[in-house]
N, CA and C atoms as a LAMMPS dump frame, in Angstrom:
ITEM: TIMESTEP
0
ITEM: NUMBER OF ATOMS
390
ITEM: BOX BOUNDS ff ff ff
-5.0000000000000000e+02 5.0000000000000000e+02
-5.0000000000000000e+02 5.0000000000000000e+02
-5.0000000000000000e+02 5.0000000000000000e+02
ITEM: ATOMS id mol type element x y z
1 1 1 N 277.493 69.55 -204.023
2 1 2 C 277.511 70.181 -205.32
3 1 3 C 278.258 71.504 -205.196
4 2 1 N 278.806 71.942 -206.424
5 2 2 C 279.802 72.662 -205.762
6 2 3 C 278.936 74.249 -206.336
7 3 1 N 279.593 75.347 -206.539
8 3 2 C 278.728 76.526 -206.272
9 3 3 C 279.562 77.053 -207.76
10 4 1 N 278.756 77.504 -209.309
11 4 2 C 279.636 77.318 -210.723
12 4 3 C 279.83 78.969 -210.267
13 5 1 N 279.152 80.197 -209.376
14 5 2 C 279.363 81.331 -209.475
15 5 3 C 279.497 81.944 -207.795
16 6 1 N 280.481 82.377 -207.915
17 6 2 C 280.469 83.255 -206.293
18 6 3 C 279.227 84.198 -206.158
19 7 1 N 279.177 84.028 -204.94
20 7 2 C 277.84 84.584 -204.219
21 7 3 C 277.433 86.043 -205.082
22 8 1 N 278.388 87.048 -204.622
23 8 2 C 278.189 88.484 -205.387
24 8 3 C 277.96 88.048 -206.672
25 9 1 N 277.886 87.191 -207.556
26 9 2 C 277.727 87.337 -208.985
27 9 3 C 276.361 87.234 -209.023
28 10 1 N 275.774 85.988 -208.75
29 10 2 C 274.192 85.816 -208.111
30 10 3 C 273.794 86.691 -208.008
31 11 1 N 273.982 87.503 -207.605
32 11 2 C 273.092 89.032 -206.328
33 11 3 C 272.942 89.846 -207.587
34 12 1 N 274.057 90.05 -208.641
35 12 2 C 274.059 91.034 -209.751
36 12 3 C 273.388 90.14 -211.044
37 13 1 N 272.634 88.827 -210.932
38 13 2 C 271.903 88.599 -212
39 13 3 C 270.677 88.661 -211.135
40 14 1 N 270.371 88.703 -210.041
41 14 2 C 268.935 88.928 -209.434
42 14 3 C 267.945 89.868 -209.747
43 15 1 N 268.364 91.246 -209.713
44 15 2 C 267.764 92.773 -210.45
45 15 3 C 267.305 92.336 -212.174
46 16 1 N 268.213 91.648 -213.039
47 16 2 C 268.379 91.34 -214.307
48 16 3 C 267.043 90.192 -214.378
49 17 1 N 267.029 89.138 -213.951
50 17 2 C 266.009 88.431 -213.494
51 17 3 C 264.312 88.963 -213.196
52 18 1 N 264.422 89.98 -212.296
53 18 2 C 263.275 90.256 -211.352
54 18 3 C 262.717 91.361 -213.2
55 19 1 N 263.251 91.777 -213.613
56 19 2 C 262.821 92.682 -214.387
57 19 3 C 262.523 91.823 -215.952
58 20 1 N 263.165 90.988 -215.778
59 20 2 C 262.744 90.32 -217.222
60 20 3 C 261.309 89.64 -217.18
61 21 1 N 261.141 89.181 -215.39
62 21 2 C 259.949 88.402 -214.908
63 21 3 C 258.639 88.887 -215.171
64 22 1 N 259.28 90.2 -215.048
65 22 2 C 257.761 91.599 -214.485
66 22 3 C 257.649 92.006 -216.239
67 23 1 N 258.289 92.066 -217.089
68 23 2 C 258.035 92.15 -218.073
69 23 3 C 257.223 91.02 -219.274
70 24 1 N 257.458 89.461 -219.088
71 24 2 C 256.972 88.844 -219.45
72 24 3 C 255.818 88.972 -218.559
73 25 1 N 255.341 89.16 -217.722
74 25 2 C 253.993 89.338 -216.59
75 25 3 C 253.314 90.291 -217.468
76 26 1 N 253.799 91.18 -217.637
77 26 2 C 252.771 92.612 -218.634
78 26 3 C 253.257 91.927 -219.857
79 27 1 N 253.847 91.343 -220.705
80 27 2 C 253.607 91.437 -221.986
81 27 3 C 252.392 90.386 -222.09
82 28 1 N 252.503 89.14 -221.73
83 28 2 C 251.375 88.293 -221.684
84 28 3 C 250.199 88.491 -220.186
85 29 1 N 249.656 89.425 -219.74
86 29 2 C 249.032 89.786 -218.894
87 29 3 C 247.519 89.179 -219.967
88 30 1 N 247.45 89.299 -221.277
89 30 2 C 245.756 89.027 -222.159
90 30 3 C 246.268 88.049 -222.377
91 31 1 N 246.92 86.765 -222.33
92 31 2 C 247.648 85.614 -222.422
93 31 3 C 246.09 84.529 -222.724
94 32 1 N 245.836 84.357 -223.951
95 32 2 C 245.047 83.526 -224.175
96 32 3 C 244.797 82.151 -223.302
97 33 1 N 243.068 81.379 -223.349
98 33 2 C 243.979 80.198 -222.931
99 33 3 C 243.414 78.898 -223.622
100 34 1 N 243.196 79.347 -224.975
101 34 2 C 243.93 78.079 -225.578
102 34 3 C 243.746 78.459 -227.352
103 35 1 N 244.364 77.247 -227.921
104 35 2 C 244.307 77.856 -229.211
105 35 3 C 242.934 76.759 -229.761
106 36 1 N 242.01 77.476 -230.458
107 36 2 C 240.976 77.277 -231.468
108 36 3 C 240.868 76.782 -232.548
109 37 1 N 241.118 75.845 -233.185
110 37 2 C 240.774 75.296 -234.971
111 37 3 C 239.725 74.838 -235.113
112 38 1 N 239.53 75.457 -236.538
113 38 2 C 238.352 75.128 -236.689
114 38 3 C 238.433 74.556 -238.095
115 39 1 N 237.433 73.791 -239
116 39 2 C 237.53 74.417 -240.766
117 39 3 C 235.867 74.621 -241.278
118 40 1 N 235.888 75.637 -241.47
119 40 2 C 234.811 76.588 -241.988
120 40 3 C 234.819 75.753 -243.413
121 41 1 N 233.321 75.075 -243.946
122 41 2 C 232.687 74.861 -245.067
123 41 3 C 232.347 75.462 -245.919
124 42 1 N 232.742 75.107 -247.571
125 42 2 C 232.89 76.429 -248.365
126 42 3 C 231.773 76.782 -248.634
127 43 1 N 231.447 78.606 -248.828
128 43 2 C 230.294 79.454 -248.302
129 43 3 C 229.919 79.529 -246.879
130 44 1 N 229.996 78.458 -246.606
131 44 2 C 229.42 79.082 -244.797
132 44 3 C 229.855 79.629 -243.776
133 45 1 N 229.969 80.173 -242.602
134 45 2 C 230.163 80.913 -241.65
135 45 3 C 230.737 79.894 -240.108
136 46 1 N 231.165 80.462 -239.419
137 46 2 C 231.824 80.037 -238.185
138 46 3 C 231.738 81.488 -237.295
139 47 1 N 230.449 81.08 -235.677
140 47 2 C 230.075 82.183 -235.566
141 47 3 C 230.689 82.039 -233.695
142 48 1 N 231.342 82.681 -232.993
143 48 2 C 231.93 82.333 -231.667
144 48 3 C 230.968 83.743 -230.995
145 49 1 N 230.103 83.374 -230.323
146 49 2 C 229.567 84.793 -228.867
147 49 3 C 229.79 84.381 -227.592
148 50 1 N 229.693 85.465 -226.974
149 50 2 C 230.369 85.988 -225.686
150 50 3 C 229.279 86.961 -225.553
151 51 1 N 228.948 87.371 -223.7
152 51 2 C 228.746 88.289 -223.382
153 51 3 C 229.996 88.926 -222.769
154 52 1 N 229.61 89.986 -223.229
155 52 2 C 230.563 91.268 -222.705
156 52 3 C 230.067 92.332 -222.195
157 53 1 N 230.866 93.531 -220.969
158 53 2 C 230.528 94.33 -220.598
159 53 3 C 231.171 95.505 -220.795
160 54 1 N 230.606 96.586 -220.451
161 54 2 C 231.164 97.767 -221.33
162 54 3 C 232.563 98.114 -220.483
163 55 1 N 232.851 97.391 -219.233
164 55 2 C 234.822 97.676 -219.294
165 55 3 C 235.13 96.471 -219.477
166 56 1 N 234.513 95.652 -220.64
167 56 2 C 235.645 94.595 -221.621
168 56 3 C 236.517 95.27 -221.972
169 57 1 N 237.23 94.503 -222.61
170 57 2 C 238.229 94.354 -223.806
171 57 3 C 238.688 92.963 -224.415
172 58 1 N 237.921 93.03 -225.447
173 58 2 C 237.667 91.641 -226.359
174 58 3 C 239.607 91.193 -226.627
175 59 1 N 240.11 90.739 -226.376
176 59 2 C 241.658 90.793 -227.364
177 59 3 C 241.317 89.556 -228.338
178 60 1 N 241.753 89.39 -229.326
179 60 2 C 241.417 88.277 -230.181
180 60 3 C 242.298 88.12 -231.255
181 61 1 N 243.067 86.834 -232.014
182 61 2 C 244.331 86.718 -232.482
183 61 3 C 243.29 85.885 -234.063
184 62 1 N 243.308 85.509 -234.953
185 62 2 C 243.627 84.8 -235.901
186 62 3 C 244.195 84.049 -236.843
187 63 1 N 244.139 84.011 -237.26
188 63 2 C 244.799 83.472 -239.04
189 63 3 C 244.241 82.007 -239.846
190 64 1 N 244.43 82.199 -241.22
191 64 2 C 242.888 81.6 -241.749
192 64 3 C 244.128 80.894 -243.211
193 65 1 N 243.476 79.637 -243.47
194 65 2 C 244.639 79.128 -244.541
195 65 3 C 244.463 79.546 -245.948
196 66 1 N 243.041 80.3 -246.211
197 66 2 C 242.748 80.936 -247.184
198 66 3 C 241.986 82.181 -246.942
199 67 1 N 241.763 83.336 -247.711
200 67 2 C 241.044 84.806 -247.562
201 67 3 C 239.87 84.387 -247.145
202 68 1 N 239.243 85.133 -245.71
203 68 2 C 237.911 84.82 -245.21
204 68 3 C 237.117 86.748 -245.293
205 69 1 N 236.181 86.904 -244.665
206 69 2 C 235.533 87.699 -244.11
207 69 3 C 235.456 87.577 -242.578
208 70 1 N 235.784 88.547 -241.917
209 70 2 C 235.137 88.146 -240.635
210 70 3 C 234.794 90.071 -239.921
211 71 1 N 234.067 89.382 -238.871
212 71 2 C 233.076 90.522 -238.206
213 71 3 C 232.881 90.53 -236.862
214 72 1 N 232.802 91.512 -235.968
215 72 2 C 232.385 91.356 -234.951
216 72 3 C 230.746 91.854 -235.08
217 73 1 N 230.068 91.582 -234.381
218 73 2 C 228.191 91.836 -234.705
219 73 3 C 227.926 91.909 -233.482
220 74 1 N 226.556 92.347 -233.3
221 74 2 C 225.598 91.815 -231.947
222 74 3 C 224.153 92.883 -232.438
223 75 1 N 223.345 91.988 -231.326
224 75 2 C 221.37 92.111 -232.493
225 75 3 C 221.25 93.364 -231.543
226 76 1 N 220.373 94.199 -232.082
227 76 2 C 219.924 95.169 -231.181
228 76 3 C 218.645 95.529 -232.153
229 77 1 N 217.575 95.818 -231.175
230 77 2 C 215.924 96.289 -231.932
231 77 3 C 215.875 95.32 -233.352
232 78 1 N 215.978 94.187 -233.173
233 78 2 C 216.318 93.352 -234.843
234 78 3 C 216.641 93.89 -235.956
235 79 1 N 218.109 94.567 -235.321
236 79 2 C 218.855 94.462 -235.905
237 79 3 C 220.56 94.4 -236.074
238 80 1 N 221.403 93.464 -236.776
239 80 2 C 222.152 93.407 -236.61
240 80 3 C 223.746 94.601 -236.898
241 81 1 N 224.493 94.574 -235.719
242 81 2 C 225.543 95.852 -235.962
243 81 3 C 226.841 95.69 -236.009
244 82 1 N 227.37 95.7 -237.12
245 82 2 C 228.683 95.316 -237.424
246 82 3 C 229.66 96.046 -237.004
247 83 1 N 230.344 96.279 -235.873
248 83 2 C 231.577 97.419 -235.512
249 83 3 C 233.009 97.39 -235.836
250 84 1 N 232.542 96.088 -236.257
251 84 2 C 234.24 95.735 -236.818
252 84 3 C 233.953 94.762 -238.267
253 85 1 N 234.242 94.957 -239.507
254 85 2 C 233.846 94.519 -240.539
255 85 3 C 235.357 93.996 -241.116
256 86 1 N 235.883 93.218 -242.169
257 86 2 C 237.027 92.868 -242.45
258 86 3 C 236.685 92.098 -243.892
259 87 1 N 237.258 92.389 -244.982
260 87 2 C 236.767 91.22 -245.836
261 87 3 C 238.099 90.824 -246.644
262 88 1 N 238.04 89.101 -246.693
263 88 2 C 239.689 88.785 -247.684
264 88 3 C 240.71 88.877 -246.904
265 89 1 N 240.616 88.959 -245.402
266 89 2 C 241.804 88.784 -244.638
267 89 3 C 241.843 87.007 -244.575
268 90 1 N 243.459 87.149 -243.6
269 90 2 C 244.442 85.579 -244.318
270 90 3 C 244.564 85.942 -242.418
271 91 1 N 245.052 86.917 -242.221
272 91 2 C 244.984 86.889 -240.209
273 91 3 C 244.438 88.501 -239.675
274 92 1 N 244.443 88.056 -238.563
275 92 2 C 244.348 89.704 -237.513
276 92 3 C 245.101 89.232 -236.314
277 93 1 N 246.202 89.813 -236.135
278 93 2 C 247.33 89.986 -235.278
279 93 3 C 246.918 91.172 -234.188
280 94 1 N 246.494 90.382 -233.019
281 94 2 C 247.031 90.9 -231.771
282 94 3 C 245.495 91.795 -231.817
283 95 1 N 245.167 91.642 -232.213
284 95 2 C 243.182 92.672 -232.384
285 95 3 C 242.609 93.28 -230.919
286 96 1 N 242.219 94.213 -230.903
287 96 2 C 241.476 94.17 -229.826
288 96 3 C 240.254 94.978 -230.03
289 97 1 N 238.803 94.788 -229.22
290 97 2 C 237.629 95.48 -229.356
291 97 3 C 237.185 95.722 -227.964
292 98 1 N 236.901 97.402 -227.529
293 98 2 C 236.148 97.759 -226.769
294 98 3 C 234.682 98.103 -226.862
295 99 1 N 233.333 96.899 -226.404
296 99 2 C 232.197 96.875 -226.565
297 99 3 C 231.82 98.358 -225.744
298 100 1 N 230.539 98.638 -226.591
299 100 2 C 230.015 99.694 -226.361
300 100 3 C 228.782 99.714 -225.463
301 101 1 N 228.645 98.45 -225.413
302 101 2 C 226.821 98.222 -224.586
303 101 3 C 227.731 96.586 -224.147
304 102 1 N 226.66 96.705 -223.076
305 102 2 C 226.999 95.062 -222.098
306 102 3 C 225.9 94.271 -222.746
307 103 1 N 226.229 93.646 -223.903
308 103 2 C 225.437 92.811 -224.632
309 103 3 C 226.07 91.425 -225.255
310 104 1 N 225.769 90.57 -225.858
311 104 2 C 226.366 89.373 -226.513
312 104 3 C 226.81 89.758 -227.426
313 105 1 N 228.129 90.114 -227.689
314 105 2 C 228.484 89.823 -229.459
315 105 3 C 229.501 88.947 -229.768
316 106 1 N 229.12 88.646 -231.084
317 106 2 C 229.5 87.731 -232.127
318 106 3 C 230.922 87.716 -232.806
319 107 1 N 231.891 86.82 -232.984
320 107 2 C 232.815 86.964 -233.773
321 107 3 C 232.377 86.363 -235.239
322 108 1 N 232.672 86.412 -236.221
323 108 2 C 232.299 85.898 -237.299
324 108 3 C 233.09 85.906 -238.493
325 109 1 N 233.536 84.408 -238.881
326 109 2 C 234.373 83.938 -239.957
327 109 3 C 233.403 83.466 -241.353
328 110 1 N 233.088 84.388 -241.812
329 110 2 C 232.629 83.64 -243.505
330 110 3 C 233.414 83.257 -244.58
331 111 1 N 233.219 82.188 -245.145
332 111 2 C 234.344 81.813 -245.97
333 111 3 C 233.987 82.044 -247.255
334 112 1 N 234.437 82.814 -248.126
335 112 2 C 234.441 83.311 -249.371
336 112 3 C 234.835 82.264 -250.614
337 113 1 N 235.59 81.373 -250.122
338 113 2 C 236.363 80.478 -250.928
339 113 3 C 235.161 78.956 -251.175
340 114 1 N 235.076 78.453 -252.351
341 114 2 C 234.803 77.23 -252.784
342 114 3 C 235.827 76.274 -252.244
343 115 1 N 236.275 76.025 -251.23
344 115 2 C 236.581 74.694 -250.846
345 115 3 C 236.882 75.294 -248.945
346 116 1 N 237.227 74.352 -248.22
347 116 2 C 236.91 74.145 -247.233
348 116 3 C 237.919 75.406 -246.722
349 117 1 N 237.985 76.038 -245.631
350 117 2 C 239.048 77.086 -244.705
351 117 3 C 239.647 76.958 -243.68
352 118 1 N 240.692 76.044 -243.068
353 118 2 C 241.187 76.404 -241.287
354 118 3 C 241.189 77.528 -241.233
355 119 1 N 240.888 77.938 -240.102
356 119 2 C 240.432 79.184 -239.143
357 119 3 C 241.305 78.883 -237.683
358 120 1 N 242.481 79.127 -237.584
359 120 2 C 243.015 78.87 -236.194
360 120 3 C 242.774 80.523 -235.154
361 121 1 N 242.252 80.39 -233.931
362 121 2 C 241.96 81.79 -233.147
363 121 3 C 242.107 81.318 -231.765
364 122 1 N 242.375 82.665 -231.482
365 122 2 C 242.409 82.662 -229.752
366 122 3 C 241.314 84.062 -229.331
367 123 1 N 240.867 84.084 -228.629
368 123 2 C 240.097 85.474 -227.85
369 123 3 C 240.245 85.094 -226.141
370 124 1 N 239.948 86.539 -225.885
371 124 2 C 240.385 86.951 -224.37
372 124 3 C 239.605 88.04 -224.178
373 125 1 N 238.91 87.982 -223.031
374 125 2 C 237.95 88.782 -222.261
375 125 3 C 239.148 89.596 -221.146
376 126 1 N 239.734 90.24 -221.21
377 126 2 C 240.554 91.2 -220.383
378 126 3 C 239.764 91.821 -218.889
379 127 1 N 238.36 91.586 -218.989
380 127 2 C 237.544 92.005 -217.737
381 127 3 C 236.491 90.484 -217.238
382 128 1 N 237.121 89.412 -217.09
383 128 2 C 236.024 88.66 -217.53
384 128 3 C 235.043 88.155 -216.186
385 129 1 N 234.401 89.328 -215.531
386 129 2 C 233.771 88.98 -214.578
387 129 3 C 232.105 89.368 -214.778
388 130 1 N 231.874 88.943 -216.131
389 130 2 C 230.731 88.599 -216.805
390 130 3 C 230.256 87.691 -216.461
């Protein structure tokens, strides 16, 4: 097989290469791993928990085929604490939540709409040695 570029040309796309590599490495470093559908029943809820610890970092992606509510929660002394509240969103792009206590919390999709909702999501535990 024959060789389409002399040697020195190679050598000067190598640097060009090594840096595009290391950059896709950090841009997808919270690189989900997989995608989620769901369809949420009209009025009801779609509820995803996790434990987490306080050097999490929740990352979490959405988008919904009609306006939902959604929440992050978790119970404490019975009662429940909403730190992240949202209502009538369609997505949340690229999200992220740092938990405050090493406890279980909740993601939560309520559907506002009279007829049924896809809910497509991804989440990522950035510390996940929970």
């Amino acid at each position: 097989m024959k060789c389409l570029l002399p040697l020195f040309e190679y050598k000067s796309l190598l640097k060009p290469m090594i840096l595009a590599t290391a950059m896709l490495t950090i841009q997808f470093s919270y690189a989900f791993d997989e995608l989620i559908e769901i369809e949420v029943p009209p009025k009801k809820s779609h509820e995803e928990c996790l434990n987490l610890l306080t050097t999490s970092n929740l990352h979490y992606d959405f988008n919904a085929s009609s306006p939902i509510n959604f929440n992050i929660h978790y119970h404490q002394n019975g009662k429940t604490i909403y730190p992240v509240k949202e209502y009538g969103v369609t997505k949340n792009s690229h999200a992220s939540y740092k938990p405050t206590a090493s406890i279980t919390y909740c993601m939560m999709w309520v559907n506002i709409e009279n007829k049924a909702v896809t809910v497509n999501y991804y989440f990522k535990d950035s510390n996940p040695t929970n």
